[in-house]
Structure formats: C-alpha cells, structure tokens
TORSE-152861 format. One record per residue: x, y, z of N, C-alpha, C in turn; residue in three letters; residue number from 1. Coordinates in steps of 0.05 Angstrom, whole numbers, plus 5000, padded with zeros to 4 digits. Atoms other than C-alpha are relative to their C-alpha. Layout:
BEGIN
+--------+---------+------+---------+----------+-------+--------+---------+------+-----+-----+
: n_east : n_north : n_up : ca_east : ca_north : ca_up : c_east : c_north : c_up : res :   n :
+--------+---------+------+---------+----------+-------+--------+---------+------+-----+-----+
:      X :       Y :    Z :       X :        Y :     Z :      X :       Y :    Z : ALA : NUM :
...
+--------+---------+------+---------+----------+-------+--------+---------+------+-----+-----+
# end
This chain:
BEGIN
+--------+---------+------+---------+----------+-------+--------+---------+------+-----+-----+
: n_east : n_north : n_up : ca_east : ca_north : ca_up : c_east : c_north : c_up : res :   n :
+--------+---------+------+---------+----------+-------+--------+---------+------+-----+-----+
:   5024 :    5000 : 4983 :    8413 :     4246 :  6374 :   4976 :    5006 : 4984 : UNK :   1 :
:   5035 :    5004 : 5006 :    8328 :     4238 :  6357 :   5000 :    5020 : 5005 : UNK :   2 :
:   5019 :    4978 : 4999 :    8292 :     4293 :  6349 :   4981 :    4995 : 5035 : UNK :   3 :
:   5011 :    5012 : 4974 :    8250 :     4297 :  6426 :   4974 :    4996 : 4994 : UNK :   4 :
:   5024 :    4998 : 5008 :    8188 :     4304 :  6387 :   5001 :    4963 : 4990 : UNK :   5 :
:   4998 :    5023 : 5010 :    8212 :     4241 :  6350 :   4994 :    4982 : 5027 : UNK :   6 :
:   5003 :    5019 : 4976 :    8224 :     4198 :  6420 :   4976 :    4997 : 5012 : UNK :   7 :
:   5036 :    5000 : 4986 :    8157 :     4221 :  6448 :   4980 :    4974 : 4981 : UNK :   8 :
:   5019 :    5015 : 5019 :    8121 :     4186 :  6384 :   5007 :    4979 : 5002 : UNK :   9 :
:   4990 :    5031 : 5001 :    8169 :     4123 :  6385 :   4990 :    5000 : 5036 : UNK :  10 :
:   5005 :    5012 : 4969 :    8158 :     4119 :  6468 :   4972 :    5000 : 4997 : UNK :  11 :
:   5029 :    5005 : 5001 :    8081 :     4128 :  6453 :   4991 :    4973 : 4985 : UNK :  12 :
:   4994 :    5026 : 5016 :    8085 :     4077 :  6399 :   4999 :    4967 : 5014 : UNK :  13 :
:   4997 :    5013 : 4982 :    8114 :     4037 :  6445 :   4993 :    4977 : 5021 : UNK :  14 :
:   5021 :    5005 : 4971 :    8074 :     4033 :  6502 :   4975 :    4990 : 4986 : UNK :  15 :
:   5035 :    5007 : 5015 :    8017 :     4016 :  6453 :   4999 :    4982 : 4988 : UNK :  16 :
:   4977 :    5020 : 5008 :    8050 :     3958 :  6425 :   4998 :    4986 : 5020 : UNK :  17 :
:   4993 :    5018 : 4976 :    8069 :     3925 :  6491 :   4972 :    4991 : 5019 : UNK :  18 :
:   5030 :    5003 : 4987 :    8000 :     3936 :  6519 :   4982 :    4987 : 4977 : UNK :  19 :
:   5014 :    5013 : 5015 :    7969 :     3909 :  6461 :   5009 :    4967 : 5006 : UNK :  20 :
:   4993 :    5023 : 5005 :    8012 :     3849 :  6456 :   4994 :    4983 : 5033 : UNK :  21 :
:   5002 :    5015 : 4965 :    8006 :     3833 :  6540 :   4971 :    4996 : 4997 : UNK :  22 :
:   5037 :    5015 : 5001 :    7925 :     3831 :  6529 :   5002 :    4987 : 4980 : UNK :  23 :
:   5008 :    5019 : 5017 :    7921 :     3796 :  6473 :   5013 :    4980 : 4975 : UNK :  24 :
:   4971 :    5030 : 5011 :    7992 :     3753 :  6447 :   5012 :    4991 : 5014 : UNK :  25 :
:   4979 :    5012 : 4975 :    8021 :     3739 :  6510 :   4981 :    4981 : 5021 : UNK :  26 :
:   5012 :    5032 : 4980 :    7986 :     3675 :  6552 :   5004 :    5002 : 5023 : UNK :  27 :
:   4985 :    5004 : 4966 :    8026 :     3686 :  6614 :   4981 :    5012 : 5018 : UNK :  28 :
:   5021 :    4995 : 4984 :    7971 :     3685 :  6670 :   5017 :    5024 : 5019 : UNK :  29 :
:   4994 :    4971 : 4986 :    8020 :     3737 :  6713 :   4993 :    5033 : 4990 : UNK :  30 :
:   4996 :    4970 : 5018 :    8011 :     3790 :  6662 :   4964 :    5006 : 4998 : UNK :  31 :
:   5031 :    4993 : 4996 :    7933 :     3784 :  6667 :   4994 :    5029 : 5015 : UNK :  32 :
:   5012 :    4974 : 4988 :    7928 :     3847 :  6718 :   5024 :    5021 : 4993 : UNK :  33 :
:   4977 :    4975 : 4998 :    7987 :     3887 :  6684 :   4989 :    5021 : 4981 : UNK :  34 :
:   5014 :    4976 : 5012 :    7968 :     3958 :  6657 :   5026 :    5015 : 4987 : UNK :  35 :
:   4969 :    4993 : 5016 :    8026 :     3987 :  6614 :   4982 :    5038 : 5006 : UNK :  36 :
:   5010 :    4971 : 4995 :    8023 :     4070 :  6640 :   5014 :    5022 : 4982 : UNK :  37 :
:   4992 :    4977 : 5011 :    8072 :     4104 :  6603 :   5028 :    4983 : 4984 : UNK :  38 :
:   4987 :    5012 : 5018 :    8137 :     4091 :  6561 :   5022 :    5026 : 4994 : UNK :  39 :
:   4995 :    4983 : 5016 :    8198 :     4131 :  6553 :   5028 :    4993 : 4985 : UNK :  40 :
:   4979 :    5006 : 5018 :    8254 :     4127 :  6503 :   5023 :    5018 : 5004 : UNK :  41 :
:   4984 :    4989 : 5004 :    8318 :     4153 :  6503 :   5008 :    5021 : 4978 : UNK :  42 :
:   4995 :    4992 : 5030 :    8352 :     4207 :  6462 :   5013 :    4991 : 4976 : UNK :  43 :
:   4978 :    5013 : 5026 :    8397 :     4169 :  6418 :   4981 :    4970 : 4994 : UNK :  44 :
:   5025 :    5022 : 5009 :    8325 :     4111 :  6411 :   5014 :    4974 : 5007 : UNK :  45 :
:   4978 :    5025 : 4986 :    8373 :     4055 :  6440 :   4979 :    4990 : 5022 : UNK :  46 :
:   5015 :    5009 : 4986 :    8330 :     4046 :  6501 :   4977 :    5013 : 5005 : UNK :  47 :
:   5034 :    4998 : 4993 :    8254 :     4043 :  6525 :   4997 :    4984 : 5022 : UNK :  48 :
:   5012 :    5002 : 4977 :    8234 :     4050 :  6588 :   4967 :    4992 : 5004 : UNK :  49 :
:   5032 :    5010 : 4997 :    8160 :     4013 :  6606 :   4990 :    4999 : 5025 : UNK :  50 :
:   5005 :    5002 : 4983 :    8129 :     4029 :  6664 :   4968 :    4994 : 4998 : UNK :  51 :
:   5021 :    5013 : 4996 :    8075 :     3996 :  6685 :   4977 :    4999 : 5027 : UNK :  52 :
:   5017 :    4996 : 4972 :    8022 :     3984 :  6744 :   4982 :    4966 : 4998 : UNK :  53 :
:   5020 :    5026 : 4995 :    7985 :     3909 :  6775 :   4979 :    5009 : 5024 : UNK :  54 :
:   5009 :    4996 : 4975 :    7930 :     3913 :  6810 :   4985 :    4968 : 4995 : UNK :  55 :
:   5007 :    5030 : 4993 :    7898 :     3855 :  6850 :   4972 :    4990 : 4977 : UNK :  56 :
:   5017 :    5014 : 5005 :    7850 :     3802 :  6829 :   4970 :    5004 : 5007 : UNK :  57 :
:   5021 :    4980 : 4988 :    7795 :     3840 :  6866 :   5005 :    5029 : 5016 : UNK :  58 :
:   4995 :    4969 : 4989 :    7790 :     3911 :  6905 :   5021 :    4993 : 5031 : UNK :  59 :
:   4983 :    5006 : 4972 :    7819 :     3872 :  6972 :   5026 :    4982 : 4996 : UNK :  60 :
:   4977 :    5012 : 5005 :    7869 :     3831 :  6941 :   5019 :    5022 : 4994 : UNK :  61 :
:   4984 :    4984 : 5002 :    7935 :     3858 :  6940 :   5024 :    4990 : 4979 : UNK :  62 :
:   5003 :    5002 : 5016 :    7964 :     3864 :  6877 :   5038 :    4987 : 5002 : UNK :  63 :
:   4973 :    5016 : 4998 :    8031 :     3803 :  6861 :   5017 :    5015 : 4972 : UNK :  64 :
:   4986 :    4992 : 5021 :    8080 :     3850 :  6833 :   5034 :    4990 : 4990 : UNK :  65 :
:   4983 :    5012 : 5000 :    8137 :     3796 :  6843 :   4996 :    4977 : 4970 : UNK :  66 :
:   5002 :    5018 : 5036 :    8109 :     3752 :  6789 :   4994 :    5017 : 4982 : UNK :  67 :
:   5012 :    4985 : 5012 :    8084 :     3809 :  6750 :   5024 :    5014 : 4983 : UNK :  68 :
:   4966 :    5004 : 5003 :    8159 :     3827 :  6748 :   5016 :    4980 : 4979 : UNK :  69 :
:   4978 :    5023 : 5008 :    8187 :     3757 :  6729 :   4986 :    4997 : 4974 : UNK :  70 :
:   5018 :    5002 : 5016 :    8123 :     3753 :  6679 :   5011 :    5015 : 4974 : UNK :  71 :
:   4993 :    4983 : 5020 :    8149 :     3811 :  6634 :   5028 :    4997 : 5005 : UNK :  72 :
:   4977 :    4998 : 5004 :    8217 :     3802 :  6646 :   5006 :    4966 : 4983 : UNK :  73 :
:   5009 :    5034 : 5012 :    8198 :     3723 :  6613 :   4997 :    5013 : 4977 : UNK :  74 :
:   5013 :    4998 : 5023 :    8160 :     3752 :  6560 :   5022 :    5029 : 4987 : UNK :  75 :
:   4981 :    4976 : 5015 :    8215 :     3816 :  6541 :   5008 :    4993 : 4975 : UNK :  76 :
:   4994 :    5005 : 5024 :    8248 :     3774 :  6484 :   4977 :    5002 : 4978 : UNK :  77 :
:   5023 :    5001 : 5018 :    8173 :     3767 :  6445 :   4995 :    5033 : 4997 : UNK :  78 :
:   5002 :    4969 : 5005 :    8161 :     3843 :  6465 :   5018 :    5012 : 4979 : UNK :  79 :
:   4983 :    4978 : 5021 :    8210 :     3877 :  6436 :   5008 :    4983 : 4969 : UNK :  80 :
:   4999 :    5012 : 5024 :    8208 :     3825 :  6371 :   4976 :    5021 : 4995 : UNK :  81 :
:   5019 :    4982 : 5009 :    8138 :     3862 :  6371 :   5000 :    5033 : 4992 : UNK :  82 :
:   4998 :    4971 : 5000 :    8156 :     3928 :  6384 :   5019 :    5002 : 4964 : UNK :  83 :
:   4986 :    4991 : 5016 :    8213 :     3930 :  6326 :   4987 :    4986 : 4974 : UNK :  84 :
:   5021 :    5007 : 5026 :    8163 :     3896 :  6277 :   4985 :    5023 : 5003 : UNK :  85 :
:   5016 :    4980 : 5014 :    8112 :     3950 :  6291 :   5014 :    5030 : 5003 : UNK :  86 :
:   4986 :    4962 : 4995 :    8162 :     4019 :  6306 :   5013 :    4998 : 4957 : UNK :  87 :
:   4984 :    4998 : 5020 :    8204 :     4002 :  6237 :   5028 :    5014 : 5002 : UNK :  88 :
:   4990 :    4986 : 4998 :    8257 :     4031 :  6261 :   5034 :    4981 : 4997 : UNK :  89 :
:   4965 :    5024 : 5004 :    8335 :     4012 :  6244 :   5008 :    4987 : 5024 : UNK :  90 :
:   4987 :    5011 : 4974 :    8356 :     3998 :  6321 :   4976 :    4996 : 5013 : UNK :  91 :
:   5027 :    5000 : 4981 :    8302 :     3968 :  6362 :   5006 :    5001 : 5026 : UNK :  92 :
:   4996 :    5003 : 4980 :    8298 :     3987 :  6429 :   5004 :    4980 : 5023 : UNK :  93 :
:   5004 :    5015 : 4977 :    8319 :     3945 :  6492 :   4976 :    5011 : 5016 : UNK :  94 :
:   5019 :    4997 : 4987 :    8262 :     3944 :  6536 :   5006 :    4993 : 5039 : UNK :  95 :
:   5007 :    5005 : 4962 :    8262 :     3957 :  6615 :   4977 :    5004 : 5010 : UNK :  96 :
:   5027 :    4998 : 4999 :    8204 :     3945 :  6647 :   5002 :    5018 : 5035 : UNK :  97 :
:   4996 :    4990 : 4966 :    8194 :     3992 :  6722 :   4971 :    5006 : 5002 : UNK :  98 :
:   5033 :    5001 : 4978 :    8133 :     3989 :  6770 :   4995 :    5035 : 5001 : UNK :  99 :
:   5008 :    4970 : 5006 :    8099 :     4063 :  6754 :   4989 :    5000 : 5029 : UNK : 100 :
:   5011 :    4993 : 4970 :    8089 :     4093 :  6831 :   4974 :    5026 : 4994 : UNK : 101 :
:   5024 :    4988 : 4991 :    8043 :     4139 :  6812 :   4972 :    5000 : 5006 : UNK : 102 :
:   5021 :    5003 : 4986 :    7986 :     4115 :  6832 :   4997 :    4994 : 5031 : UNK : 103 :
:   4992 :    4995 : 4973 :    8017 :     4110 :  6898 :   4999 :    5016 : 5010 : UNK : 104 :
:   4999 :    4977 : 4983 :    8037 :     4172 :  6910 :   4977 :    5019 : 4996 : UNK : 105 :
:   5019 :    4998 : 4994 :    7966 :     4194 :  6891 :   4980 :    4997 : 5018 : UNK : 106 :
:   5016 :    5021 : 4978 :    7934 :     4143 :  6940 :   5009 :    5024 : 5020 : UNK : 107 :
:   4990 :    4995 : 4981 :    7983 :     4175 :  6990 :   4993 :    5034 : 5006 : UNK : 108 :
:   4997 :    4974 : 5000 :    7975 :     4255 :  6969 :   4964 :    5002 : 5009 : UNK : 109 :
:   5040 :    4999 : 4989 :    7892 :     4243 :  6981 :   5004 :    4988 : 5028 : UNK : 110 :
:   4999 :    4999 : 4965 :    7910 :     4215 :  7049 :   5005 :    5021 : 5014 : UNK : 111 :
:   4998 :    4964 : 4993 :    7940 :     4277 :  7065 :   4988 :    5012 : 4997 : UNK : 112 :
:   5022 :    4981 : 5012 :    7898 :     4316 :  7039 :   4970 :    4993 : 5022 : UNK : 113 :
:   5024 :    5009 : 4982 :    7839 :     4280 :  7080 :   5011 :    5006 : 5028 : UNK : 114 :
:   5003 :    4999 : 4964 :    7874 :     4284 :  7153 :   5003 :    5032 : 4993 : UNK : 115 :
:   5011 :    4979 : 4997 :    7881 :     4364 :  7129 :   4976 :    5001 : 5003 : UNK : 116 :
:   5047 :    4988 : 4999 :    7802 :     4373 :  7117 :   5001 :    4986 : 5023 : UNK : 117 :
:   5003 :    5017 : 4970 :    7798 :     4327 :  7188 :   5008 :    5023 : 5011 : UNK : 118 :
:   5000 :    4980 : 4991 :    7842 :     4375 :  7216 :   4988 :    5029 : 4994 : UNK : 119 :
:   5007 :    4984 : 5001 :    7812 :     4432 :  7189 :   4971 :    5010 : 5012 : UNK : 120 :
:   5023 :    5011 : 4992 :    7745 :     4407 :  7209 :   5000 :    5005 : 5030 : UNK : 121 :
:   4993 :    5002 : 4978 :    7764 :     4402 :  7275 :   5005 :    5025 : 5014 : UNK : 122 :
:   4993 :    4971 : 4999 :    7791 :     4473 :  7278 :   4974 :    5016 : 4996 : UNK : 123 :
:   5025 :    4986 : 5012 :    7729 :     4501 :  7247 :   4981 :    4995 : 5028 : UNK : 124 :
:   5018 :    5004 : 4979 :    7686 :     4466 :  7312 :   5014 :    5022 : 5031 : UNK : 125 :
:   4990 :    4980 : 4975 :    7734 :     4490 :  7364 :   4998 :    5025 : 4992 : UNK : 126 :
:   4999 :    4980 : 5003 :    7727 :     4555 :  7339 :   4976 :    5017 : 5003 : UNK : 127 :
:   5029 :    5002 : 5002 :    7650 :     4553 :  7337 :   4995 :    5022 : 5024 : UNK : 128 :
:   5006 :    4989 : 4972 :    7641 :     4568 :  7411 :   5021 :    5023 : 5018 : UNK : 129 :
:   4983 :    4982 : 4988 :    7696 :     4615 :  7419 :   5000 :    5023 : 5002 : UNK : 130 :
:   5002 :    4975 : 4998 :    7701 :     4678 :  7448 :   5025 :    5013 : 4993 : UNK : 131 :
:   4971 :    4985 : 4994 :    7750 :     4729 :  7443 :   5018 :    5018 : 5020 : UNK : 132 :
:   4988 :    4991 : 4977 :    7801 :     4747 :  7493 :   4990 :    5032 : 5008 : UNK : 133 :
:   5010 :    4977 : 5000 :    7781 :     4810 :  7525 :   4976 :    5017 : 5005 : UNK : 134 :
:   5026 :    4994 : 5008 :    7729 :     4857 :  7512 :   4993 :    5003 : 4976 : UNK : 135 :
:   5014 :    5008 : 5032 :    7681 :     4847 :  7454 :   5012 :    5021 : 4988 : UNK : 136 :
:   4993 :    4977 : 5025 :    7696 :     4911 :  7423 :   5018 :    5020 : 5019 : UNK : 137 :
:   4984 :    4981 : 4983 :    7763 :     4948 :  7461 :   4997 :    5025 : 4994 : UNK : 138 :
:   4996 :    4971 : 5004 :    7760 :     5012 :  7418 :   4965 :    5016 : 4989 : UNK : 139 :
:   5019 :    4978 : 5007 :    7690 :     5037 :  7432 :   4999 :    5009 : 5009 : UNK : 140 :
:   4995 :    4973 : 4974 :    7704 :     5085 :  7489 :   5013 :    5014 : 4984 : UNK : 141 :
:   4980 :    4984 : 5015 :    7735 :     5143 :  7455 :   5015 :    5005 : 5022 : UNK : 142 :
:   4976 :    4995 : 4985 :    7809 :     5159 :  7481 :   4996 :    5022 : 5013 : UNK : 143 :
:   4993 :    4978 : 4978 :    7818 :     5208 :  7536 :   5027 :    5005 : 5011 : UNK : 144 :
:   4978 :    4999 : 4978 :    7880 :     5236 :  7575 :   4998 :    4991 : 5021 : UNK : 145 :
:   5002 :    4997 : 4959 :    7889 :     5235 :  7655 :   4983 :    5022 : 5001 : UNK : 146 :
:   5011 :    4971 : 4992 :    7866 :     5306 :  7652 :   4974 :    5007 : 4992 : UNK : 147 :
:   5026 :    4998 : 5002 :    7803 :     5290 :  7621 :   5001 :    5014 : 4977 : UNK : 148 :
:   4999 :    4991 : 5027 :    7822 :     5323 :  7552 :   4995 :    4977 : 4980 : UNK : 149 :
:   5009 :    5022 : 5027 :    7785 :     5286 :  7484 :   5035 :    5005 : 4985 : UNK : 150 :
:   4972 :    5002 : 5008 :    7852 :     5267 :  7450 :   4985 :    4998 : 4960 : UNK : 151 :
:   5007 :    5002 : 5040 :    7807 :     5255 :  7373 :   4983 :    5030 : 4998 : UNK : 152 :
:   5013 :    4967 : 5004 :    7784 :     5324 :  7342 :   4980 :    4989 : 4984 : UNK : 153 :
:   5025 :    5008 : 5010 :    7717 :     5326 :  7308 :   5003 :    4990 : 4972 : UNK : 154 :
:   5003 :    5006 : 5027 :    7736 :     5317 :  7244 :   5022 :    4965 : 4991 : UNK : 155 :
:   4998 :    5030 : 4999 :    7773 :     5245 :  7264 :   5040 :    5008 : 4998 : UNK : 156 :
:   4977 :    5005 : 4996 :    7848 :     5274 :  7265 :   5015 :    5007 : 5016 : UNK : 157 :
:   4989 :    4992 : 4975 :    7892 :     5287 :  7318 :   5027 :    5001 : 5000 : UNK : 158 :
:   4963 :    4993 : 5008 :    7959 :     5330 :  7310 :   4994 :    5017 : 5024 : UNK : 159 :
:   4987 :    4982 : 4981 :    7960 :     5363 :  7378 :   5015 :    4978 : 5010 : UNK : 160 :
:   4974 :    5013 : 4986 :    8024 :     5350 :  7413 :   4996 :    4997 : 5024 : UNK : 161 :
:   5006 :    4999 : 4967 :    8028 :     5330 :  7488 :   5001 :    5024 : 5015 : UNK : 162 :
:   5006 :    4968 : 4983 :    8025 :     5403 :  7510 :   4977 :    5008 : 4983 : UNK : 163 :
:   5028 :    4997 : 5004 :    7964 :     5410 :  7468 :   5002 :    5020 : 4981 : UNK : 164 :
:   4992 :    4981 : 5022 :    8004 :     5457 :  7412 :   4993 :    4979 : 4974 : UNK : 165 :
:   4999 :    5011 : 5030 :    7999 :     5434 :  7339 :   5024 :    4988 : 4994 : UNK : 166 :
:   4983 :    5012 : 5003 :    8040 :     5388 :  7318 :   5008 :    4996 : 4960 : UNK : 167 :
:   4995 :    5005 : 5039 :    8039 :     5402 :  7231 :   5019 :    5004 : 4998 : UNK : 168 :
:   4974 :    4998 : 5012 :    8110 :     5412 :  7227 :   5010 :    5031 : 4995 : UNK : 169 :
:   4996 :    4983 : 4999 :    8161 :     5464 :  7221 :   4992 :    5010 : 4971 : UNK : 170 :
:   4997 :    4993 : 5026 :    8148 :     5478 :  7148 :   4962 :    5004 : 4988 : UNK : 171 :
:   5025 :    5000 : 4997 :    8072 :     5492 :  7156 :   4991 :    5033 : 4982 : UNK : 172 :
:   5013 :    4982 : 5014 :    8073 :     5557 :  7102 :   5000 :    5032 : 5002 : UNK : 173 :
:   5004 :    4972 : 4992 :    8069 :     5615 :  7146 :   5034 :    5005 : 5000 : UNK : 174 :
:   4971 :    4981 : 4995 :    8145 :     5636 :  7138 :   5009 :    5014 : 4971 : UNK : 175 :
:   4999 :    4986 : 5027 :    8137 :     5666 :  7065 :   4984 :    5020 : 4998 : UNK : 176 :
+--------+---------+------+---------+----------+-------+--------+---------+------+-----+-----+
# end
C-alpha cells in the first residue's frame, strides 16, 4: 500500500490533468459544461475516482448529465493515456468518472435553512403582539398566610416553620 499523503498528490494530480485535457484536448461538444471537482485514488494507486459536476448552457437550462456521462465515458481511453503520461507512475490508474452531488446537497441545505429563517420570522411577528398569560408581574404582592402573618423576614429569609418556631435545624450550636 501508497503512502495516503502519496494518493492525495497522485488524486490531486489527477484531477488537474483530466480538467486540463477536457478544456483544452478533448473536442467532444458534451464535455463543454463539465467541471472536474475532486479526484480520489485508491490505496494500493490502481484506481481513480473523478468526480465531476455539468451545469446548463445558461442559468435556466438544465444541465444534460446523460451525455455528459456517455461524453467522458467516450473520451476515458485518451484520459487516462494523459493522466499516465503526466503522473509517471508504474501502474496507471483506471479512471471512473461519478456526478459530484455536492452542489446539490448545498442547493438543498440553503433551502432549509431559508424555510427556518421564514419560520423563524414568522415566530418573531406572532410574538410581537403577545401578551403573557396571567398577570404582568404575579410575584409583586408579598406572600401572606390566612392569618394575616408576613411569611418573608426583613432581611429576605424565611426559616420559620408553620407554627411560627424556627426552623435552623437540630444541630444549631446551643448543645455544647
């Protein structure tokens, strides 16, 4: 097995290579909107993975990734003549080519992301005009008993017990 440092450089390599040669040695009008995204190689350098991305002919066209497909899978034998002329390497990689989704699931994670802020938006208004259940402020009457005894002492703590003894505990000092 390659070093992983090694694979990284040959799959970078690679990818730089294949995208060179698709703009500017390869003719095939399908390959016009293909974008070469990433590239990775195996550990034992036997295979190379090429993923790629088409987008349309303008912002509303929607991008033909059936020929875009048959286009590079046409042109594979010239690729990888290229690639193993410029890697130098004793075994030249086979080359698979796969449709790179991430720019999908980007598209898709900012959709989400937008109906949150919508909803949140939305939340934020209804909330605007809202009151709160109740009364505005429940604890500004100070507590009282039935019997009309203040239940908070002046200094804000309150250890009498319901018969109105002290409640500090048996271990309060005075038995030494």
């Amino acid at each position: 097995m390659a070093d992983p440092a090694r694979a990284r450089r040959l799959a970078k390599r690679i990818a730089t290579i294949v995208a060179t040669a698709i703009d500017h040695e390869i003719k095939d009008p399908r390959l016009a909107f293909v974008t070469v995204t990433d590239a990775k190689v195996t550990a034992d350098l036997h295979d190379a993975t090429v993923y790629y991305t088409v987008r349309g002919e303008n912002l509303d066209a929607e991008p033909d990734l059936a020929a875009a497909a048959a286009g590079l899978e046409k042109a594979k034998g010239v690729l990888r003549s290229k690639v193993g002329a410029g890697t130098g390497v004793r075994f030249t990689p086979t080359l698979t080519f796969v449709t790179d989704t991430v720019p999908d699931t980007a598209r898709h994670m900012e959709e989400l992301l937008e109906r949150a802020r919508a909803a949140d938006e939305e939340l934020a208004k209804a909330r605007e005009g809202a009151a709160p259940a109740g009364e505005p402020d429940p604890y500004k009457e100070p507590r009282t008993r039935p019997d009309g005894d203040d239940l908070s002492r002046p200094d804000g703590d309150d250890r009498s017990g319901p018969d109105g003894g002290d409640r500090s505990g048996p271990d309060d000092g005075d038995d030494l």
